[in-house]
N, CA, C and O atoms as a Tinker XYZ file with bonds, in Angstrom:
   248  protein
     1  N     41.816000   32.827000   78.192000    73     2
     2  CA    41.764000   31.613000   78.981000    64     1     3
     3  C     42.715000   31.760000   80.169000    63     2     4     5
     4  O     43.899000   32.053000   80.002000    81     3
     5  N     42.252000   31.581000   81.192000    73     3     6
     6  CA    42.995000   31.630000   82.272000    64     5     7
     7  C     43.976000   30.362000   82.279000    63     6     8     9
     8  O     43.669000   29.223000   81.928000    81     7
     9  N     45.354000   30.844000   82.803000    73     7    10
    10  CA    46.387000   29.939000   83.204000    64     9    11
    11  C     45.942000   28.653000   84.176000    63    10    12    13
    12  O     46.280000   27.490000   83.956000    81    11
    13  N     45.412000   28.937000   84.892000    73    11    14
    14  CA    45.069000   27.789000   85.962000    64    13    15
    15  C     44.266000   26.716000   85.714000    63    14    16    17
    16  O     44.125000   25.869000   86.597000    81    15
    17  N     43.599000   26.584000   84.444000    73    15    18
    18  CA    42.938000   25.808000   83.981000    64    17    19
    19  C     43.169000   24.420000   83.584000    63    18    20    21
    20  O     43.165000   23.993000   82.430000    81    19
    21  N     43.399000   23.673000   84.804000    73    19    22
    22  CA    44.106000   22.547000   83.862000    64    21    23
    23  C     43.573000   21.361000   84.754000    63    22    24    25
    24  O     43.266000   21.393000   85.946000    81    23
    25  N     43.548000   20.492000   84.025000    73    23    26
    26  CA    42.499000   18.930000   84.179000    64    25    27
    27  C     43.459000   17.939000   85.144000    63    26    28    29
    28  O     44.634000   18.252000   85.340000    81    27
    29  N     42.871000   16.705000   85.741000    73    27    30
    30  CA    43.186000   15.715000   86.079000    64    29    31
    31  C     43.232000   14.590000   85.509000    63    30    32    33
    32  O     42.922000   13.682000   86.280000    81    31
    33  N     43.525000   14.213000   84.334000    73    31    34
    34  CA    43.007000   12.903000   83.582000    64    33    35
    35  C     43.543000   11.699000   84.025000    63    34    36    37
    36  O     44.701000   11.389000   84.305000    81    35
    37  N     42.210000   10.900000   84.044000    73    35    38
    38  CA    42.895000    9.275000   84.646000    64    37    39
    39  C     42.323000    8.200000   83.511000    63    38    40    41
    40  O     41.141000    8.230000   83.168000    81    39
    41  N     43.022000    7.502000   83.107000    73    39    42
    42  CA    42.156000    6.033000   82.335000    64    41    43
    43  C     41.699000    5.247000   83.440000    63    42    44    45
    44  O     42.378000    5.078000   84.454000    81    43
    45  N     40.333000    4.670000   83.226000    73    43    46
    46  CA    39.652000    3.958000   83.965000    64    45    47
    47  C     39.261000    2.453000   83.368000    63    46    48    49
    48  O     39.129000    1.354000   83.907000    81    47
    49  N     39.135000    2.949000   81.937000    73    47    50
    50  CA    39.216000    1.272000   81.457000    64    49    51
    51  C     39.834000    1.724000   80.200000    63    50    52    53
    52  O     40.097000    2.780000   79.625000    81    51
    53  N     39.984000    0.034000   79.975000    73    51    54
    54  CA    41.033000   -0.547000   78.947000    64    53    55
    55  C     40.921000    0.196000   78.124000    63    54    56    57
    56  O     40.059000    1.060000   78.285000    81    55
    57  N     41.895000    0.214000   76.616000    73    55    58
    58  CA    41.661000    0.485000   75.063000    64    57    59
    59  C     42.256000   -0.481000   74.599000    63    58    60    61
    60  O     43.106000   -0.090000   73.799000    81    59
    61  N     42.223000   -2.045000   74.748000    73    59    62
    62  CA    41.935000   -3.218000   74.449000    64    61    63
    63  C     41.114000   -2.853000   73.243000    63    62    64    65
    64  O     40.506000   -1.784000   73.201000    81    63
    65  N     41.091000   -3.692000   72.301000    73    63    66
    66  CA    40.028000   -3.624000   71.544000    64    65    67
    67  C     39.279000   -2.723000   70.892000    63    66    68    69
    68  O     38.427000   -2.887000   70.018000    81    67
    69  N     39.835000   -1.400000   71.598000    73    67    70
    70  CA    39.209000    0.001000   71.028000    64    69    71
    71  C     39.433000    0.273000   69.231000    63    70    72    73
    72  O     39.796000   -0.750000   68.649000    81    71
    73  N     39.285000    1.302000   68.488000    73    71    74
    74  CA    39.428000    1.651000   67.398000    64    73    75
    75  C     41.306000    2.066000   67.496000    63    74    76    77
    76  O     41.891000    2.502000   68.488000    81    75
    77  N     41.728000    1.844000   66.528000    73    75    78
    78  CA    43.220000    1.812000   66.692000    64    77    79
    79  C     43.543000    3.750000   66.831000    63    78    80    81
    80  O     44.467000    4.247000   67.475000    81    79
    81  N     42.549000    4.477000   66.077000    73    79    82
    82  CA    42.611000    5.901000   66.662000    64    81    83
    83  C     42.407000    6.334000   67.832000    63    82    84    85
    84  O     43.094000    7.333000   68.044000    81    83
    85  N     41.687000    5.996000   68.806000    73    83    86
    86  CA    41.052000    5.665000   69.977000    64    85    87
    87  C     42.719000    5.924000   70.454000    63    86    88    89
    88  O     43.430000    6.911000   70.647000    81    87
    89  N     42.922000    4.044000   70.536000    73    87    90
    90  CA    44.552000    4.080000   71.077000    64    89    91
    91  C     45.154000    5.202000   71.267000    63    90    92    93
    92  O     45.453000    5.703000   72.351000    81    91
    93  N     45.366000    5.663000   70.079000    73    91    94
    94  CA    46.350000    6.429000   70.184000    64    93    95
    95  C     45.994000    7.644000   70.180000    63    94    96    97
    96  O     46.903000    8.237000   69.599000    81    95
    97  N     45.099000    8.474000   70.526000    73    95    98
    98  CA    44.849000    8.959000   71.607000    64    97    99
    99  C     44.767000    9.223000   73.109000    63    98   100   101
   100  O     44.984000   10.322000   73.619000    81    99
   101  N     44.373000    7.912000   73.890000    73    99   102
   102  CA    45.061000    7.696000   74.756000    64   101   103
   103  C     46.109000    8.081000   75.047000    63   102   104   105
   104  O     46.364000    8.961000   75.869000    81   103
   105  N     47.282000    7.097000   74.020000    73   103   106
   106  CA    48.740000    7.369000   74.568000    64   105   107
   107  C     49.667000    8.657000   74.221000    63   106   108   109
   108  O     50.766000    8.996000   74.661000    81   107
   109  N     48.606000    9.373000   73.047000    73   107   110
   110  CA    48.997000   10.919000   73.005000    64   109   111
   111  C     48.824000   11.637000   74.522000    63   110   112   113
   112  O     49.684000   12.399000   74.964000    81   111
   113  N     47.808000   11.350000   75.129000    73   111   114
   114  CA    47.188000   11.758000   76.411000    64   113   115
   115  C     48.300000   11.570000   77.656000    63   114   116   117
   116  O     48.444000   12.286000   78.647000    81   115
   117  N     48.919000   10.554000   77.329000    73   115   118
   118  CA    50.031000   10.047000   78.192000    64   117   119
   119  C     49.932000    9.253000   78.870000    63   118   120   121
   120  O     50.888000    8.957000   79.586000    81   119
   121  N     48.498000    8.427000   78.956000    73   119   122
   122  CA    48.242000    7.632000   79.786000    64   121   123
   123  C     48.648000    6.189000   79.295000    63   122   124   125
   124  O     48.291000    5.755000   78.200000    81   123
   125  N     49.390000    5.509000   80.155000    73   123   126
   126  CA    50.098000    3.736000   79.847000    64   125   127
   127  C     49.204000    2.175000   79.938000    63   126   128   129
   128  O     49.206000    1.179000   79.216000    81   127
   129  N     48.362000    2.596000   81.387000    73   127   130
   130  CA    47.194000    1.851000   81.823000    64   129   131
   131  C     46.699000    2.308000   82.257000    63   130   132   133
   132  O     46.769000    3.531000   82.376000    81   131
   133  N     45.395000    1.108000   83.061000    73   131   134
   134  CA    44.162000    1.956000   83.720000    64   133   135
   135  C     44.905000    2.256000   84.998000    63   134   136   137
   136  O     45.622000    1.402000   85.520000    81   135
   137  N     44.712000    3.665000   85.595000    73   135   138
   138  CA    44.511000    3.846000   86.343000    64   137   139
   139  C     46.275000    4.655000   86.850000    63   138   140   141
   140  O     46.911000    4.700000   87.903000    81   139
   141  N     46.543000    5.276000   85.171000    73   139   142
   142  CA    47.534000    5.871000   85.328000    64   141   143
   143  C     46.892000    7.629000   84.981000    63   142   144   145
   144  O     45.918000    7.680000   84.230000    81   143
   145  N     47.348000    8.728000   85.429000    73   143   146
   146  CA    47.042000    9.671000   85.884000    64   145   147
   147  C     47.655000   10.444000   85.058000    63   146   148   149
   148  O     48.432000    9.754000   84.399000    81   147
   149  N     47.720000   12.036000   84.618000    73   147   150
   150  CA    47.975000   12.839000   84.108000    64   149   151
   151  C     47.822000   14.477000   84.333000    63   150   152   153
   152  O     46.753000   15.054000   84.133000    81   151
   153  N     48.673000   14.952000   84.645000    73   151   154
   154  CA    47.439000   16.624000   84.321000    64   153   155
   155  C     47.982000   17.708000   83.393000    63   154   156   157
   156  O     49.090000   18.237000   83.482000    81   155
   157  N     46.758000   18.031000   82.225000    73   155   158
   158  CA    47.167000   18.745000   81.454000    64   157   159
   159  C     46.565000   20.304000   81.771000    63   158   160   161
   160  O     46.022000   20.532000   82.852000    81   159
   161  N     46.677000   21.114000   80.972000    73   159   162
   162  CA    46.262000   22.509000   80.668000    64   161   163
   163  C     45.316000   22.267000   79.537000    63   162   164   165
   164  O     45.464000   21.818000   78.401000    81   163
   165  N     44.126000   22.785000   80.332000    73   163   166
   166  CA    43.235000   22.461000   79.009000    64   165   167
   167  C     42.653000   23.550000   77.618000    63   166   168   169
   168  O     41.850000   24.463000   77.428000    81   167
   169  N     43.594000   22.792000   76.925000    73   167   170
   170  CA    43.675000   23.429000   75.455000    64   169   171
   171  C     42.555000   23.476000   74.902000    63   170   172   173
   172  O     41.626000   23.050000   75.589000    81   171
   173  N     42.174000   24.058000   73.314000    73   171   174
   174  CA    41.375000   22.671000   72.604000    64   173   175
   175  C     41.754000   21.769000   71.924000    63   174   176   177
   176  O     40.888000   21.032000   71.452000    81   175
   177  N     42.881000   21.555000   71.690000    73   175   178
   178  CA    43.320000   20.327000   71.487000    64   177   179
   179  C     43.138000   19.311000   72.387000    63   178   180   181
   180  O     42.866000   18.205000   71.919000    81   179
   181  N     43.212000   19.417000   73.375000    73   179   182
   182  CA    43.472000   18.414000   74.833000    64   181   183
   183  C     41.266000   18.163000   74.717000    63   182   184   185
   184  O     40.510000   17.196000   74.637000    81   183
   185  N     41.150000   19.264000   74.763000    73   183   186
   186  CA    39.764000   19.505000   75.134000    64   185   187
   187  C     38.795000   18.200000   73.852000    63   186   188   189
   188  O     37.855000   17.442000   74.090000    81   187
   189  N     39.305000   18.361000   73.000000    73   187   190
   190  CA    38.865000   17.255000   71.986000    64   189   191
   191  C     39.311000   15.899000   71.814000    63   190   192   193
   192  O     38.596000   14.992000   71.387000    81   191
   193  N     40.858000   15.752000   72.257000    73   191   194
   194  CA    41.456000   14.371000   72.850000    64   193   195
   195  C     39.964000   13.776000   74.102000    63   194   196   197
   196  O     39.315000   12.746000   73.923000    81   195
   197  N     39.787000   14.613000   75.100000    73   195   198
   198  CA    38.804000   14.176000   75.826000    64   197   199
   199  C     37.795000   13.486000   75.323000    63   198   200   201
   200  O     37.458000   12.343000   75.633000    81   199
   201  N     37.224000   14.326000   74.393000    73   199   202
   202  CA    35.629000   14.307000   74.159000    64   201   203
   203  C     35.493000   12.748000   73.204000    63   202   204   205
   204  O     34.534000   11.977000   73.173000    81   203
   205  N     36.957000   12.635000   72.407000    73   203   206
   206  CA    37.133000   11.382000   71.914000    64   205   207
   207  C     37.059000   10.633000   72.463000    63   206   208   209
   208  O     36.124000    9.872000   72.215000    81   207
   209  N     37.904000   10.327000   73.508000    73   207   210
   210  CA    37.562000    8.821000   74.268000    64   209   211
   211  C     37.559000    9.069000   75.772000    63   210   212   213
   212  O     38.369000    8.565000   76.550000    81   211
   213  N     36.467000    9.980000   76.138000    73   211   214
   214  CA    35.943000    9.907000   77.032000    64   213   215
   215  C     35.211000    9.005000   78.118000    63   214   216   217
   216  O     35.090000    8.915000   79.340000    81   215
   217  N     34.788000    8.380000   76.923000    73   215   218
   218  CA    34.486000    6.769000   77.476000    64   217   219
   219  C     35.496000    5.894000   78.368000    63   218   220   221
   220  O     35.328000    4.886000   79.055000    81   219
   221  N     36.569000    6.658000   78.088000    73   219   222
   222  CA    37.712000    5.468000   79.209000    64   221   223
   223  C     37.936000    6.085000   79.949000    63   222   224   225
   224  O     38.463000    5.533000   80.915000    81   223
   225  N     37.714000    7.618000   80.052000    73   223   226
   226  CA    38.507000    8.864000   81.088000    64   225   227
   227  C     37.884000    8.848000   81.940000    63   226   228   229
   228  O     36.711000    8.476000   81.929000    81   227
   229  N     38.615000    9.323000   83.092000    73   227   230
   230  CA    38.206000   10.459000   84.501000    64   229   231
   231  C     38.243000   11.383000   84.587000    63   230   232   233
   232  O     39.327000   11.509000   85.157000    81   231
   233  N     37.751000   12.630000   84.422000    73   231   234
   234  CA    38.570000   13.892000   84.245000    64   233   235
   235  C     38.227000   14.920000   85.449000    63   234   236   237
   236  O     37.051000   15.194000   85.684000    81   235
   237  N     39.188000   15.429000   86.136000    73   235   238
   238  CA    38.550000   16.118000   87.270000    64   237   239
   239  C     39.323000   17.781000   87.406000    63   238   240   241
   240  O     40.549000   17.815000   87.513000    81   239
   241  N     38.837000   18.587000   87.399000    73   239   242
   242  CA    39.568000   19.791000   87.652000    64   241   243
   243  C     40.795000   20.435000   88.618000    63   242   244   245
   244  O     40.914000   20.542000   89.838000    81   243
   245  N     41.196000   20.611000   88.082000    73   243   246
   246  CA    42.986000   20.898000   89.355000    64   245   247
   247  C     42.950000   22.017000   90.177000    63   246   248
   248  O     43.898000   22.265000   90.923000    81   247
């Protein structure tokens, strides 16, 4: 896996109301609210945080 590989993640909507695993995912992710930003190296760990609640993400390549 190349070093340079690493994501842009943004929350776009809430986790209000989400599944309480959901949550906390998210805030494993690092994200606080919508429209707070992140960038990781994409693992597969990270890579499956995504695919979980993707539904709230942005994810854009760095």
């Amino acid at each position: 896996m190349p070093e340079n590989n690493k994501v842009k993640i943004t929350q776009i909507k809430s986790s209000i109301g989400r599944l309480p695993g959901h949550r906390r995912t998210v805030a494993a992710l690092g994200l606080k609210k919508i429209g707070s930003s992140k960038v990781h190296t994409l693992t597969p760990s990270i890579r499956g945080m995504i695919n979980q609640v993707g539904y709230l993400l942005k994810v854009e390549d760095v």
